[in-house]
TIKOL-622023 format. One line per 2 residues: their letters; for each residue x, y, z of N, C-alpha, C. Coordinates in steps of 0.05 Angstrom, whole numbers, m for minus. Atoms other than C-alpha are relative to their C-alpha. Example, Ala and Ser with C-alpha at 12.3 -4.5 7.8 and 13.67 -1.06 7.14 Angstrom:
2
AS) 18:m24:0:246:m90:156:18:24:0; m16:m24:m1:273:m21:143:m15:22:14
REM end
This chain:
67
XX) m16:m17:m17:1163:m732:664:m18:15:19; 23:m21:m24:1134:m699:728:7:19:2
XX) m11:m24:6:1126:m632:737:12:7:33; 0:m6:m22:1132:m644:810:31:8:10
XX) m35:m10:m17:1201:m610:846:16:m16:3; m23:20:m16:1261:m656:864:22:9:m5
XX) m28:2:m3:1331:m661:877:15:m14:m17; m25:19:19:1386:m677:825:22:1:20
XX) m28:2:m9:1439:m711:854:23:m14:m15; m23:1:25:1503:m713:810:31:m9:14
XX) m23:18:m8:1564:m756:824:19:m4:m18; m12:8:19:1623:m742:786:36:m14:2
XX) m21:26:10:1683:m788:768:20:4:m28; m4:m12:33:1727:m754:710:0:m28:m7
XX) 9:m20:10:1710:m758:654:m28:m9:0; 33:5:m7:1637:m790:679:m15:13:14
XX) 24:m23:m18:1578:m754:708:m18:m12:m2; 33:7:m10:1516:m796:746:m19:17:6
XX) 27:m15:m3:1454:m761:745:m22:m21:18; 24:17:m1:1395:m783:786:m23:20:5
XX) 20:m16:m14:1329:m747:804:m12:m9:26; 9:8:m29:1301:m751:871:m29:1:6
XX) 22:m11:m4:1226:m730:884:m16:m6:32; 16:3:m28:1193:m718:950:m15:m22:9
XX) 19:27:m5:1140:m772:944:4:m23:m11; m12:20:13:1190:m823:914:5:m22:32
XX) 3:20:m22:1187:m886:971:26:13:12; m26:5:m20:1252:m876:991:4:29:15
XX) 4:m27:m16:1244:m804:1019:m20:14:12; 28:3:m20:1172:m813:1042:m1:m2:14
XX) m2:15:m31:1185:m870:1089:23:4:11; m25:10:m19:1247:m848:1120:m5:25:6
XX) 1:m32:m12:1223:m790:1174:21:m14:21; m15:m6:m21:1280:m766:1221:m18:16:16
XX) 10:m31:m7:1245:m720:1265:m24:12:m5; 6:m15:10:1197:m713:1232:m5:13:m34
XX) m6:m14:19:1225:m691:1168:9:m25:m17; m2:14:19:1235:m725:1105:32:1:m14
XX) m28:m8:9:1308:m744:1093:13:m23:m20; m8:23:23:1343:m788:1036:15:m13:25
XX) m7:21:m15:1370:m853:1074:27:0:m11; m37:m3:6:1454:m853:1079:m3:m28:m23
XX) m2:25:12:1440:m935:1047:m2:17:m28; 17:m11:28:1415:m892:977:24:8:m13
XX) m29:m14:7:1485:m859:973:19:m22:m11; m13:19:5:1517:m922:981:m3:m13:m25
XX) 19:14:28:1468:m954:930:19:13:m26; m1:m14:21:1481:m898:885:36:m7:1
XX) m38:m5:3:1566:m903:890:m1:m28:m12; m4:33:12:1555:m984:883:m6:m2:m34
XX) 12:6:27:1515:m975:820:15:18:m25; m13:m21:11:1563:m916:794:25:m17:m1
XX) m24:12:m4:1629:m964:803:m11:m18:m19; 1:24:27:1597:m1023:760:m3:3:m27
XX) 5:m9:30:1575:m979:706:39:1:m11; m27:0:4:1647:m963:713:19:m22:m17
XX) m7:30:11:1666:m1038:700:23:m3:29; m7:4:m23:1694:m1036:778:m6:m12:19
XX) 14:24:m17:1690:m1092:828:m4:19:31; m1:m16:m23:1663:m1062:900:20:m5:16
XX) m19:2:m19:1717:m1088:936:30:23:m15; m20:m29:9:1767:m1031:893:m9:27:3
XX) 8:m24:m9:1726:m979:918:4:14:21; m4:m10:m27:1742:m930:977:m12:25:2
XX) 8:m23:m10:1697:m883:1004:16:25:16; m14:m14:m20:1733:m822:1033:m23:37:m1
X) 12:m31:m12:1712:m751:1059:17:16:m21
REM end
């Protein structure tokens, strides 16, 4: 376990709850500067919903993203 800082990001689904950790110097928030600045890539979200629906036992085409 590192002791280094990151971001939990938690995705929940009653009665399920995804956990992931994030960490600053994890590839995918290294190499993706806006500006400048070090930002998680929108594709990671997606990733993370795709991989959260199969645990499910859900095909991606029954999935709908909404706001």
């Amino acid at each position: 376990m590192s002791s280094t800082p990151g971001t939990d990001l938690v995705m929940a689904l009653s009665p399920k709850r995804f956990k992931t950790t994030v960490l600053h110097d994890d590839y995918m928030v290294r190499d993706h500067l806006v500006h400048g600045v070090r930002i998680l890539p929108g594709v990671f979200f997606l990733d993370l919903t795709y991989r959260m629906a199969r645990q499910l036992g859900l095909e991606p085409r029954q999935v709908a993203l909404r706001p």
